[in-house]
SEDRENKOL-969927 format. One record per residue: residue number from 1; x, y, z of N, C-alpha, C in turn. Coordinates in Angstrom, 3 decimals. Example, Ala and Ser with C-alpha at 12.3 -4.5 7.8 and 13.67 -1.06 7.14 Angstrom:
REM SEDRENKOL-969927
<1,<13.190,-5.690,7.800>,<12.300,-4.500,7.800>,<13.200,-3.300,7.800>> <2,<12.850,-2.250,7.080>,<13.670,-1.060,7.140>,<12.900,0.030,7.870>> 
***
This chain:
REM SEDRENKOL-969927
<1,<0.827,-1.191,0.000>,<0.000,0.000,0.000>,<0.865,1.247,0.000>> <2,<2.218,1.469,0.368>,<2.326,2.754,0.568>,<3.369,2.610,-0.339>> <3,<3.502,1.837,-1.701>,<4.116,1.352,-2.849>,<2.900,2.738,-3.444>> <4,<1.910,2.470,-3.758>,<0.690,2.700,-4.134>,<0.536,4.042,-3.824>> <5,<0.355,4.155,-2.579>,<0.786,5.861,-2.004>,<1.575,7.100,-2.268>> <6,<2.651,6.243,-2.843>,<4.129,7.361,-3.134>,<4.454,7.488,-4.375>> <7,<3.852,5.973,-5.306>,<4.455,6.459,-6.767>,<3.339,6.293,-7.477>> <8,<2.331,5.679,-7.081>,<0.688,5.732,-7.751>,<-0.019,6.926,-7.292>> <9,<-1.023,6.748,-8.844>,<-1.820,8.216,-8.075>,<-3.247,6.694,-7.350>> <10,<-3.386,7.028,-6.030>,<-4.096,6.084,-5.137>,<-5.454,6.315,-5.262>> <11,<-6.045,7.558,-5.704>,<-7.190,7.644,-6.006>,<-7.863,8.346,-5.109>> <12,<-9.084,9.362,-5.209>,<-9.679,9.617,-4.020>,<-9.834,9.336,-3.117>> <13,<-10.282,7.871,-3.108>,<-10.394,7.338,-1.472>,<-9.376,6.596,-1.271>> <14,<-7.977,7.091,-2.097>,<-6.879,5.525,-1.464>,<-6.689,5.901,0.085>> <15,<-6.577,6.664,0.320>,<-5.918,6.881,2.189>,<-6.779,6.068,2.780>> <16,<-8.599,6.302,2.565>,<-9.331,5.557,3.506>,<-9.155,4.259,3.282>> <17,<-9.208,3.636,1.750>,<-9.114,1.933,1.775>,<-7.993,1.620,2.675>> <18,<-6.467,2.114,2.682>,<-5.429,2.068,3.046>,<-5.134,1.881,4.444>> <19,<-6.439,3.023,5.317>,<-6.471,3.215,6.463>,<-7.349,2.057,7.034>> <20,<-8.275,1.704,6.108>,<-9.497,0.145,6.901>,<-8.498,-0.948,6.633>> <21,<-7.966,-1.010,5.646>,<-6.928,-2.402,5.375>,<-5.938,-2.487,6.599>> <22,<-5.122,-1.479,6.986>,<-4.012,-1.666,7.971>,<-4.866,-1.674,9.314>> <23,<-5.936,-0.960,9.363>,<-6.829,-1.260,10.607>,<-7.151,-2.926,10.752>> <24,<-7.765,-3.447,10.038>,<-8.003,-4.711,9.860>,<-6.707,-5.386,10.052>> <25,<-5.806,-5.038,9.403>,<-4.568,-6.632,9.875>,<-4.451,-6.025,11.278>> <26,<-3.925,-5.093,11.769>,<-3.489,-4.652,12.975>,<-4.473,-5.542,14.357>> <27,<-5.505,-5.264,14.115>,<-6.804,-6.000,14.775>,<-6.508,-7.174,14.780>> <28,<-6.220,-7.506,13.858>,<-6.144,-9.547,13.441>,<-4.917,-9.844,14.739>> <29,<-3.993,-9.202,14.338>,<-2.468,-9.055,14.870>,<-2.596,-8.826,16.640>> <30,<-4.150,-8.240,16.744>,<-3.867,-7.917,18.538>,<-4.895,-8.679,18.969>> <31,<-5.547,-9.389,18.252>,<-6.526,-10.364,18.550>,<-5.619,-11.693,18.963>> <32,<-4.544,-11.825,18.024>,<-4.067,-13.231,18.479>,<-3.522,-12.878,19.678>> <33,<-2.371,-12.059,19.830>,<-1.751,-11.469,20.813>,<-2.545,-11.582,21.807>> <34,<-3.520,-11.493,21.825>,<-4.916,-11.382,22.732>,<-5.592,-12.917,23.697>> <35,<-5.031,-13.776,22.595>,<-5.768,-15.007,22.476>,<-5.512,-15.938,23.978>> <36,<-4.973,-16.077,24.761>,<-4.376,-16.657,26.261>,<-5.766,-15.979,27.310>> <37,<-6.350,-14.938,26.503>,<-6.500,-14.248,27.866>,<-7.970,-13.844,27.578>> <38,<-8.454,-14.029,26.468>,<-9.792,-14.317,26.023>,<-10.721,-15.441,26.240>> <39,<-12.192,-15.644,26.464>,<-12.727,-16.835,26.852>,<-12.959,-17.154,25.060>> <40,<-13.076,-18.500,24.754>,<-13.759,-19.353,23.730>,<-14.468,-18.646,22.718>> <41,<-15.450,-17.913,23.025>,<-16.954,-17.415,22.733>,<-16.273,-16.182,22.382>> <42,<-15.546,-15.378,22.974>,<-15.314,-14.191,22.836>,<-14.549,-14.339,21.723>> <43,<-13.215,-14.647,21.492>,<-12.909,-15.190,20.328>,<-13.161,-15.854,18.820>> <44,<-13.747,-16.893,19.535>,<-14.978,-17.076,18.307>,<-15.675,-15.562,17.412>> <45,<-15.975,-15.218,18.254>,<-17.011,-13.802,17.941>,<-15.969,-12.358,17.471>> <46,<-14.993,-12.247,17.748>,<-14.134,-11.503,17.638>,<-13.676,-11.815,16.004>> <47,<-13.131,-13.374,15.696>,<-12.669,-13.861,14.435>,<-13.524,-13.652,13.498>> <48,<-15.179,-13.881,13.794>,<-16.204,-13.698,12.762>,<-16.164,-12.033,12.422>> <49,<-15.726,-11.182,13.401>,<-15.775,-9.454,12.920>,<-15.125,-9.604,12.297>> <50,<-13.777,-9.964,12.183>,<-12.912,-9.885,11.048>,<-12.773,-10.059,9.816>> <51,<-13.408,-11.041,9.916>,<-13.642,-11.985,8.427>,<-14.723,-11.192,7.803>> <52,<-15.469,-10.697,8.787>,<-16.661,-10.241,8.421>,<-16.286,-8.313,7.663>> <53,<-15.389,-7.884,8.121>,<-14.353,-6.050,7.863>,<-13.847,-7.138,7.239>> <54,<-13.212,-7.966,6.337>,<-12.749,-8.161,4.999>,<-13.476,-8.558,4.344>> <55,<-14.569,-8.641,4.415>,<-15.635,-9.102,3.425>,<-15.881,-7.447,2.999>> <56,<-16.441,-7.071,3.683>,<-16.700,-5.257,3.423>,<-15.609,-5.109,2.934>> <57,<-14.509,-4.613,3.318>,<-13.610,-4.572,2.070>,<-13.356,-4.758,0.592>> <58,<-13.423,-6.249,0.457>,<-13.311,-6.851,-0.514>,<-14.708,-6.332,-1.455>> <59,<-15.687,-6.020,-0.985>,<-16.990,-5.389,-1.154>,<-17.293,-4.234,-1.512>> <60,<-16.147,-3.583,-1.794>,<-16.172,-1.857,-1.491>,<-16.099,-1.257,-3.591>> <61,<-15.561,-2.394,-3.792>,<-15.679,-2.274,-5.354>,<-14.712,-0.983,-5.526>> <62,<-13.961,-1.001,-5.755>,<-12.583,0.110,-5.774>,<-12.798,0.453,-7.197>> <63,<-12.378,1.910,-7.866>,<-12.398,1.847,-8.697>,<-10.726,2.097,-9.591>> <64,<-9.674,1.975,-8.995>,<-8.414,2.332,-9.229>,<-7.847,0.775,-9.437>> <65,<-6.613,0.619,-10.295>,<-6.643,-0.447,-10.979>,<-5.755,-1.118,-9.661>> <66,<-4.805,0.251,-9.058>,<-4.245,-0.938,-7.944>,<-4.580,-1.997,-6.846>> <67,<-6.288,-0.943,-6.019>,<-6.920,-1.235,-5.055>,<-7.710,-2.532,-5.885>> <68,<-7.977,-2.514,-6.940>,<-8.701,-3.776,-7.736>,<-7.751,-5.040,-7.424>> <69,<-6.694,-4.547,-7.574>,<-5.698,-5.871,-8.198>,<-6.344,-6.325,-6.481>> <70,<-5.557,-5.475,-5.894>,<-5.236,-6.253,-4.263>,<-6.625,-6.673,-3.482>> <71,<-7.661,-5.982,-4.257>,<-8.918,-6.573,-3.935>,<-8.998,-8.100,-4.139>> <72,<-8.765,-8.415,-6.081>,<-8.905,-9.242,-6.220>,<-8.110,-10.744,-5.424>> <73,<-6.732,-10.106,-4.905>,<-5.931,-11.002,-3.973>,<-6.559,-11.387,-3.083>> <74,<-7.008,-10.612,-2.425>,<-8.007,-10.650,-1.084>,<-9.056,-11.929,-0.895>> <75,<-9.874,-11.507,-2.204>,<-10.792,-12.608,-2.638>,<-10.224,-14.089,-2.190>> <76,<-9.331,-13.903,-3.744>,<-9.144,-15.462,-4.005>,<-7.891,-16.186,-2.854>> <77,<-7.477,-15.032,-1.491>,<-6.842,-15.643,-0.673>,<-7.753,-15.149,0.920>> <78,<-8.639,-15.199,0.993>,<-9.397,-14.543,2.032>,<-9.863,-15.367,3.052>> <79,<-9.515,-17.107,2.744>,<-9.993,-18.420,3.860>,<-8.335,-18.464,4.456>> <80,<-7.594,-18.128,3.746>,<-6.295,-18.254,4.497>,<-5.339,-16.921,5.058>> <81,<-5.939,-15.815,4.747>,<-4.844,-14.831,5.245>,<-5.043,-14.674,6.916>> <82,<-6.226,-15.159,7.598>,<-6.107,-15.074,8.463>,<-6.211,-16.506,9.719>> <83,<-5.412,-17.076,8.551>,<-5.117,-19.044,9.356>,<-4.331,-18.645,10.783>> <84,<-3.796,-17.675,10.775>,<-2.860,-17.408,11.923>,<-3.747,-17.134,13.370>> <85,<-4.840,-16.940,13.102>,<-5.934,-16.804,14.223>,<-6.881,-17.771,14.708>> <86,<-6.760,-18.983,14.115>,<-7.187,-20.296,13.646>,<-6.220,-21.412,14.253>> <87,<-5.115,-21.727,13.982>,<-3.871,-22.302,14.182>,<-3.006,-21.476,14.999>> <88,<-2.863,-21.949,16.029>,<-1.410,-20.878,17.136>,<-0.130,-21.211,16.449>> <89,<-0.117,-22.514,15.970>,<1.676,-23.073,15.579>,<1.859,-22.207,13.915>> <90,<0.675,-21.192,13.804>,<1.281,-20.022,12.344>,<1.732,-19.000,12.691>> <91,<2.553,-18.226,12.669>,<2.879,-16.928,13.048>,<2.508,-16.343,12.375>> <92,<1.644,-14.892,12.797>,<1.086,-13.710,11.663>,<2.382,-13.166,11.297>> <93,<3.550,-13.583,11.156>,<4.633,-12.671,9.978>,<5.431,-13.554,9.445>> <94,<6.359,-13.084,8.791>,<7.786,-14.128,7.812>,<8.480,-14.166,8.565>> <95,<8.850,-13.169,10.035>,<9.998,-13.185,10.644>,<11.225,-14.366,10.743>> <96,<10.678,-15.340,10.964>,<11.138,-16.458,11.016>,<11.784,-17.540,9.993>> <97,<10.726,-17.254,8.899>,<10.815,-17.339,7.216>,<12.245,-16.292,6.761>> <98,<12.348,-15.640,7.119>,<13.359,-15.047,6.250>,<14.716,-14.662,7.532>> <99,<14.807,-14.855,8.628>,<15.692,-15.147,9.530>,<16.539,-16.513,8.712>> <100,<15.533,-17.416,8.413>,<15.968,-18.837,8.220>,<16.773,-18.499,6.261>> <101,<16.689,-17.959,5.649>,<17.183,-17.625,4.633>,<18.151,-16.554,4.822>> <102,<18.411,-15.651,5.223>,<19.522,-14.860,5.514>,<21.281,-15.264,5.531>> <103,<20.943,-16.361,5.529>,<22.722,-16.923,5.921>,<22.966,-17.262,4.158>> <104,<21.701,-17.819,3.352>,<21.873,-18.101,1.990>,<22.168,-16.908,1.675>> <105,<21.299,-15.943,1.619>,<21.244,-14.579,1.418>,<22.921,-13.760,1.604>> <106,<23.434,-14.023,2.815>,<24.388,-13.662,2.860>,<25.466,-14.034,2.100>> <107,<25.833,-15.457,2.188>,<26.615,-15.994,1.716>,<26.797,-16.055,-0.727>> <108,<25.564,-15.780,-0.970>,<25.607,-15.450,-1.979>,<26.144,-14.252,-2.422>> <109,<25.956,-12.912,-1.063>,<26.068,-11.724,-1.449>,<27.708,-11.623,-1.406>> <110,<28.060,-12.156,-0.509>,<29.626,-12.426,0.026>,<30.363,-13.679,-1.463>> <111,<29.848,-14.334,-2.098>,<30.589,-14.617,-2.928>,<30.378,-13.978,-4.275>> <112,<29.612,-12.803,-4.445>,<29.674,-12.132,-5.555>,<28.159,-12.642,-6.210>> <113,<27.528,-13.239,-6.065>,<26.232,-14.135,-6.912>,<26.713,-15.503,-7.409>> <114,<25.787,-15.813,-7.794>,<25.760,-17.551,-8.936>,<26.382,-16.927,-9.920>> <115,<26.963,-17.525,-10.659>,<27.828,-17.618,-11.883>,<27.156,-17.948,-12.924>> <116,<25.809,-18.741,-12.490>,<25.353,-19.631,-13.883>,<23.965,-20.162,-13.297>> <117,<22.865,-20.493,-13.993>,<21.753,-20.669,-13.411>,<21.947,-22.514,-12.602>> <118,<23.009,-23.397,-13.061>,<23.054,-24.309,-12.760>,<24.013,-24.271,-10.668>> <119,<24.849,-23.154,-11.124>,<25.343,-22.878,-9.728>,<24.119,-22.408,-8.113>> <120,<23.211,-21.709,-9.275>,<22.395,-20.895,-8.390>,<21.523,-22.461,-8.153>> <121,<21.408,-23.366,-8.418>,<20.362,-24.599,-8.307>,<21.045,-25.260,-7.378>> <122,<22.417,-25.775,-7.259>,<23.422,-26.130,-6.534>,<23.463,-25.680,-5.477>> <123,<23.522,-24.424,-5.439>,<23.630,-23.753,-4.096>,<22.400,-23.893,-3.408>> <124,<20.998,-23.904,-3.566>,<19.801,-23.705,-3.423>,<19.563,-25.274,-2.402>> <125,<20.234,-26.382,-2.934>,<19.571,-27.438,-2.715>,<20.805,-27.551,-1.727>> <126,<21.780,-27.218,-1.895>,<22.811,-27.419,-0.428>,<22.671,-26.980,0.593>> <127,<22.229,-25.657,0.566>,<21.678,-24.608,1.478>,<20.597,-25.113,2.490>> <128,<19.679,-25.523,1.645>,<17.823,-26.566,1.836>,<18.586,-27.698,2.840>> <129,<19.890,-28.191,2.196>,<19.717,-29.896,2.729>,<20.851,-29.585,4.063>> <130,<21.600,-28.307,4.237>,<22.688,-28.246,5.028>,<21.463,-27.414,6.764>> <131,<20.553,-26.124,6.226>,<20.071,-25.581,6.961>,<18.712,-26.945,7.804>> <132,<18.227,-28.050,6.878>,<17.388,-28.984,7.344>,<17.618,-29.637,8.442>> <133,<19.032,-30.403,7.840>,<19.907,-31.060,9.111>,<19.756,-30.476,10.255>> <134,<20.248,-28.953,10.052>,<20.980,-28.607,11.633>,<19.543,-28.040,12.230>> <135,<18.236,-28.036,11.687>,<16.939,-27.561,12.419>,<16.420,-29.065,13.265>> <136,<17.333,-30.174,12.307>,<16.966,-31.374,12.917>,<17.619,-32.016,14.133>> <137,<18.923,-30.990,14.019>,<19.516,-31.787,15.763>,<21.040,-31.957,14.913>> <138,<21.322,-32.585,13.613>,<22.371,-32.716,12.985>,<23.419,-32.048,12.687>> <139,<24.758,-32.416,13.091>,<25.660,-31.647,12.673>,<26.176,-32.020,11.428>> <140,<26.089,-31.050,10.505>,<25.825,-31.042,8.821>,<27.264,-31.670,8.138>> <141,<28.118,-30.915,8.836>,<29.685,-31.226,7.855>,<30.397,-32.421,8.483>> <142,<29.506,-32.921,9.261>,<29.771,-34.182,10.177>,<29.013,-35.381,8.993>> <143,<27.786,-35.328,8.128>,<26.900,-36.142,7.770>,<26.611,-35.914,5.930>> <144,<27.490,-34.868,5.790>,<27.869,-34.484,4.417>,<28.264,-36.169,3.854>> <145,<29.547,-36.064,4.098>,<30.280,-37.267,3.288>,<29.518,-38.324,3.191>> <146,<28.907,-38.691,4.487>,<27.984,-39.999,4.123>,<27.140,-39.745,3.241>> <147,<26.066,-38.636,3.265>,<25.169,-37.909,2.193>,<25.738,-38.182,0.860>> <148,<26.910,-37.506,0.658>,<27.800,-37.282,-0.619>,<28.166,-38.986,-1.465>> <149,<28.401,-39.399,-0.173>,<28.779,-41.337,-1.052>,<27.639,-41.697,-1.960>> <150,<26.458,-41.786,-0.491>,<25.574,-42.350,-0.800>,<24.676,-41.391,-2.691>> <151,<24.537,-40.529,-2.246>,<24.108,-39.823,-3.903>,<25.301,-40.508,-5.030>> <152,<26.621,-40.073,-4.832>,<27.358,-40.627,-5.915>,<27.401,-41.812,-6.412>> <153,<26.824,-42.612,-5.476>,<26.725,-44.306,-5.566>,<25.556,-44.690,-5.915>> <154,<24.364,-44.085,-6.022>,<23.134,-44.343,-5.997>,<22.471,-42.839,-7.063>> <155,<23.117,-41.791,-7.037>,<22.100,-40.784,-7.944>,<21.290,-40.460,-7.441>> <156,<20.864,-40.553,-6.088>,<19.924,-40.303,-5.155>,<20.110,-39.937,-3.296>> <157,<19.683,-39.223,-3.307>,<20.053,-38.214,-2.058>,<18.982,-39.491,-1.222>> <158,<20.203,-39.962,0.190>,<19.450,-40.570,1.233>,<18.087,-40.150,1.581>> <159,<17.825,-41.024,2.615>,<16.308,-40.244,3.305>,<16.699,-39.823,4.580>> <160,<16.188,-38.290,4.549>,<16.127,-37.548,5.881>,<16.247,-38.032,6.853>> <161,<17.755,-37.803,7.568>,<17.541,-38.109,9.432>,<16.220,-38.187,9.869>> <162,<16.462,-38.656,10.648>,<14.956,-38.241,11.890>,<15.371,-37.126,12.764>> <163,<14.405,-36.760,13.496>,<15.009,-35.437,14.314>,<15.366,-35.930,15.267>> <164,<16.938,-35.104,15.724>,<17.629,-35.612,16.777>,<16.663,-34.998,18.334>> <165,<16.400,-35.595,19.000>,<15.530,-35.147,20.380>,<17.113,-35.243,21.158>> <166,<17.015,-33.841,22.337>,<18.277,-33.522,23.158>,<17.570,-34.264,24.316>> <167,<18.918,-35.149,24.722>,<18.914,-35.538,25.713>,<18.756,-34.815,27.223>> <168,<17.733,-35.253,28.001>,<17.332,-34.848,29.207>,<17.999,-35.181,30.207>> 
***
């Protein structure tokens, strides 16, 4: 939205759509935050307002091509944008999502980029199979070589550790 704001012309009413849209996630966002300390019912009833201010939204029939587009997003993603109020084990952000990519991120930026679209595939699936391990308990450059035999000998990448559980 504030893509839309600064280099689009937003339209007469872009501030207000702009202003009910960030009202609405914000709400979603202090509702969960909320959720420990709310009874059942109240919750329940709280989730249906919501759903219910993105329906109005989505309802408002925009007439600017940007507020359309993101309308139309809305729509056809509107049973899931707010799974995070539904499910506790979703987090309402990427934080975590892109914490967990940052070291790829880095390490690409630090060797200059991929060289070649086949390097950038290479790197992608080492990254995937090195960051998996170590979420699993595994120490990676410890379980490489066995990994590494077994593909060269077979053309096929083992099957996934199991997750290591720390001893109590």
């Amino acid at each position: 939205m504030k893509h839309t704001t600064k280099y689009k012309s937003p339209g007469e009413n872009g501030p207000v759509f702009r202003k009910k849209l960030q009202r609405l996630i914000r709400g979603a966002i202090r509702l969960r935050k909320q959720h420990g300390g709310l009874t059942e019912a109240v919750s329940v009833s709280r989730r249906a307002k919501i759903r219910k201010r993105l329906q109005a939204i989505i309802d408002t029939g925009r007439q600017d091509n940007n507020a359309r587009r993101l309308i139309k997003r809305l729509k056809r993603h509107k049973d899931e944008l707010f799974t995070f109020l539904d499910q506790l084990d979703v987090p309402f952000d990427s934080n975590r999502a892109e914490r967990e990519i940052r070291p790829a991120v880095i390490l690409r930026k630090n060797s200059y980029g991929n060289r070649s679209e086949r390097g950038a595939e290479t790197q992608e699936i080492l990254v995937t199979v090195l960051r998996t391990l170590k979420q699993r308990g595994h120490e990676p450059l410890e379980l490489l070589p066995t990994i590494l035999t077994h593909y060269v000998e077979t053309g096929q990448l083992p099957p996934l550790p199991q997750k290591v559980t720390p001893c109590e």
